[in-house]
Each structure stands twice: as C-alpha cells, then as structure tokens.
N, C-alpha and C positions, 0 to 999 in steps of 0.2 A: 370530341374530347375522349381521354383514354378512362374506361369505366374498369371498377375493380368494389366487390363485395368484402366486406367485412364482418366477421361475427366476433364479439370480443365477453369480456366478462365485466359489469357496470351496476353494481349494487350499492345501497346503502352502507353496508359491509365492508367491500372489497371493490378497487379499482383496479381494472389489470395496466401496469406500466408497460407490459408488453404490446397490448391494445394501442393505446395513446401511440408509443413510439411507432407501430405499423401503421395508423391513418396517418400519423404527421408523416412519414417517409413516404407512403401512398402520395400525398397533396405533393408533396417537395418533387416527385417526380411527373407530376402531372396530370395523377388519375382524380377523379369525379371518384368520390368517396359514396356508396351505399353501405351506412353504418350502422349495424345491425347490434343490441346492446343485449345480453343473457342477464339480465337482472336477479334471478333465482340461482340457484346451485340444483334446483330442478331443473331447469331451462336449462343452465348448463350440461347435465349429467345427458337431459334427453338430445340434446346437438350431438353430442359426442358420438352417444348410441348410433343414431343415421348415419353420420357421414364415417362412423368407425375411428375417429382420432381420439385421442388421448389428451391431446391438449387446448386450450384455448388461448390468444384467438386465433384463428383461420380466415386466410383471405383466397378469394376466388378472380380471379382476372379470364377473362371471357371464360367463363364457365367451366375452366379450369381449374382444380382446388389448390394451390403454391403450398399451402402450410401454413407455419407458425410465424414469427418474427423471424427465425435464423434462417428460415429456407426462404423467407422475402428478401429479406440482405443478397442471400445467393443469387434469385430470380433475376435481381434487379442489379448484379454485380456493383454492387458498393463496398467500399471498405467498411467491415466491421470495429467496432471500438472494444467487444469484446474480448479479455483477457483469458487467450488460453495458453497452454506450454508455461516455460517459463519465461520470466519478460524482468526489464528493470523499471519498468514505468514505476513503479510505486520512491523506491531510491531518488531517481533522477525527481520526481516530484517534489521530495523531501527533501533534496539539498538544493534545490533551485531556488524553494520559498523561503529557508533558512538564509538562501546568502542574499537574497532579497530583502530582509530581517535586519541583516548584519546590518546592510548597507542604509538602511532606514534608521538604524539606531546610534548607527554613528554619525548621522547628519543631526538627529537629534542632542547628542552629547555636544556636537562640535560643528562647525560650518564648515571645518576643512576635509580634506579626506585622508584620510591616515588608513592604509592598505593593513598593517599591523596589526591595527584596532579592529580593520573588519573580519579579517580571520580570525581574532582571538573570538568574537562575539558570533561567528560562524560555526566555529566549533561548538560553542557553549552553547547554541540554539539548535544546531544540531544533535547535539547529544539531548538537548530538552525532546523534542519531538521525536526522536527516535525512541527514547523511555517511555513515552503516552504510546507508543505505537504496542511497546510489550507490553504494557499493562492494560492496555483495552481487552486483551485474552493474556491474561497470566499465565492459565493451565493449556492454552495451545502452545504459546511461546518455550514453556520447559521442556516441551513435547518434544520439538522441533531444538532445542538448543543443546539438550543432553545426548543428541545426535556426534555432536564434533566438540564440544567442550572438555578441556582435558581438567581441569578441576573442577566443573559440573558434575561428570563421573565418577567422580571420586565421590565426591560430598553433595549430592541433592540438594540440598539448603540453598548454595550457590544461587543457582538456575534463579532462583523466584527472590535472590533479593539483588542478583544483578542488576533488574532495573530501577531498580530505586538508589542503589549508588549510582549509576548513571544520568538519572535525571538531579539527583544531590550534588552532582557535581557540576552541572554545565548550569545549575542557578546558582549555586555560590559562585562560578565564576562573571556571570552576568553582573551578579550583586557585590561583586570585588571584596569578598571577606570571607573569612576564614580559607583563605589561599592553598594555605598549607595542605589542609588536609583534601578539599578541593583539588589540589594536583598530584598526590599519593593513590586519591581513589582512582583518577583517571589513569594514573600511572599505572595500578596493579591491575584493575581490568581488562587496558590496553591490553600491556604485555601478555595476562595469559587468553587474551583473544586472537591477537597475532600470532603467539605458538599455537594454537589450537588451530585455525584456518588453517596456516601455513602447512604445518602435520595432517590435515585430513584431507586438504586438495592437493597439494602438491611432490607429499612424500606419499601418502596412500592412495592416493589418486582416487578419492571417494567421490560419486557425482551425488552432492545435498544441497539443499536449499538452505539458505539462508535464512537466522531466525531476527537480524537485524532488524528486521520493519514490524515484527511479531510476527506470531505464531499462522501458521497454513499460508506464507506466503510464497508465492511461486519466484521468488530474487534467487538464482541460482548462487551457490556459498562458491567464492574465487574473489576476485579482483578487487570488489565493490567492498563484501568484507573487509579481508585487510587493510584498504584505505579507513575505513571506519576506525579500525583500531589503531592503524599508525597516526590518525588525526589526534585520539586522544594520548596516546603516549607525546608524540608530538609538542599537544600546549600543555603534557603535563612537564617538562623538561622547559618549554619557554618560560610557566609560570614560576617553576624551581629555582631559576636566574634571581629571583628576588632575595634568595636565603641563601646563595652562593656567592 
C-alpha cells in the first residue's frame, strides 16, 4: 500500500480543515495515512522552522515533501472545487434552489402545476435570497455596487437601502399584499439596474464584478446581471396587469 506522511495542526483550540480534507483525499486515493497532529502553536511554529515552510499541513509521499492541501490537489491531479478567477457558481446556485423553491411552493398552494405561479414565486424567492446575500456584508456590497450604479453615484444612500427594497418586495409578493407598491419597487430598481449594467458593460465596456450575490464576489457584472433586473422589472409589469 501507497504510504504518505502528514503533519497537520489539531488542538483544543483550532482544527485545521485543510488537514482533515488532505488525509481524507490521502485515503480516497489510496495511501496508508501516518498522521502526524501539531497540537501546540509551538509545535507548530517549530515544524515550520525545520522543514522552512510557512504553512501547515504538509504531507510527505516517499520522503518527498508535496506541500500544503493545493500542491496535494496538484500532485495528485484532481479537480479542485476551489474558487478562483471569476466563476457563476454562486448565481447558478442561487437560481437553481429558488426555482427549486418556486416549484415546492406551488405544489404546496395547489396539486396542479401552474408554470405562471412558478415564475411569479421564482422571482419573488429570488429576489428574497439575493437581498440576504447583500446584507450579510452591507459595507462590501456598496463597495462593489457604487462601482456601476448610476443612481448609487449620485446619491450614496441608495447603495445601502437597495437591498432591503429588494428583499420588501419579493416578500410582499410571496404574501400577495400590498401588490402595488411591491411591483413600483421592483419596477424602479429594476429599471435603474438594467440602465446601469447595460451603460457599464456594454456601452463603456467596463470589466466588473457583479455586486448581485453581495459584496467581494467574484460573478463577473454582464449577462447574469441584467437577467436579474429584467426578472424584476419583468413581474413588476405582470403584477401591474391587476391595476390596468
């Protein structure tokens, strides 16, 4: 059997997740694990010292030193799940579970399937979780949003109560009340989100990230944007049909 050394960091204190996930991919591909635990942050500090690295843990395969967890991944040429560049994972996760959502809550309301219904509650679950997403970092998301928002810029204030008209609206529309002003907000959001995207990727040709999922996320600002805001102008124009 294939043998490989580990030295990780394992205290009272602190667990290292990097540890954990390099024995468990150790075993997964084969190797006889010698696991070797730094319990102190003296232990640590002196490992370090000898073998001259910086980080922990480090695994050794015949006597060989690999490194950390990311040079294991390499060694062992596996796909990494780590997120670097820019990516849409976060989006595509966020609209999968919401129409996941929809589709749940309309079998709930009703046994039948009514496609109508599940878009309306698509949106409106969507716009809920994409609000949690800004306001888990308030002050990263303004960060990143007064980037390409054209009345952000203007007026600061904006930026930080953006999402809380966005999440105000995609639950009155859940809760089918107060309609009206429910599809105004989405309405004026929408709209000056859509000008704002459209203006900074496509006439200025700016390459930005997107502050949709909040703040420091790496969703490149283009395509995925705009859909976001044409959904809500979108049901706010379907829900407007009830006053027209």
């Amino acid at each position: 059997m294939k043998k490989a050394v580990l030295y990780r960091m394992m205290s009272n204190k602190h667990i290292c997740p990097f540890g954990i996930k390099a024995k468990h991919l150790l075993q997964q591909k084969g190797y006889q694990v010698e696991d070797h635990h730094l319990q102190t942050r003296e232990a640590v500090d002196v490992f370090k010292a000898k073998h001259q690295v910086k980080t922990t843990p480090q695994v050794f395969i015949d006597e060989q030193r690999i490194g950390g967890y990311d040079d294991l991944v390499a060694y062992l040429k596996v796909k990494s799940l780590k997120q670097e560049g820019k990516t849409y994972q976060p989006i595509i996760a966020i609209f999968s579970v919401t129409f996941l959502m929809a589709i749940a809550l309309n079998f709930a309301i009703s046994p039948m399937v009514n496609i109508v219904k599940i878009l309306e509650l698509f949106i409106a679950c969507s716009m809920c979780v994409l609000g949690i997403m800004k306001l888990r970092d308030l002050y990263g998301f303004t960060n990143q949003f007064l980037g390409y928002d054209l009345l952000a810029m203007r007026w600061v204030p904006y930026a930080y109560i953006y999402p809380f008209l966005e999440v105000a609206a995609g639950v009155l529309m859940l809760a089918g009340h107060f309609i009206c002003f429910a599809a105004m907000t989405s309405f004026f959001i929408g709209m000056v989100g859509l000008i704002s995207v459209f203006k900074a990727v496509y006439l200025d040709r700016r390459d930005l990230r997107c502050a949709c999922v909040g703040g420091n996320s790496h969703v490149p600002l283009g395509f995925i944007s705009l859909t976001e805001n044409i959904m809500m102008v979108a049901i706010a124009l379907w829900m407007a049909r009830l006053y027209f």
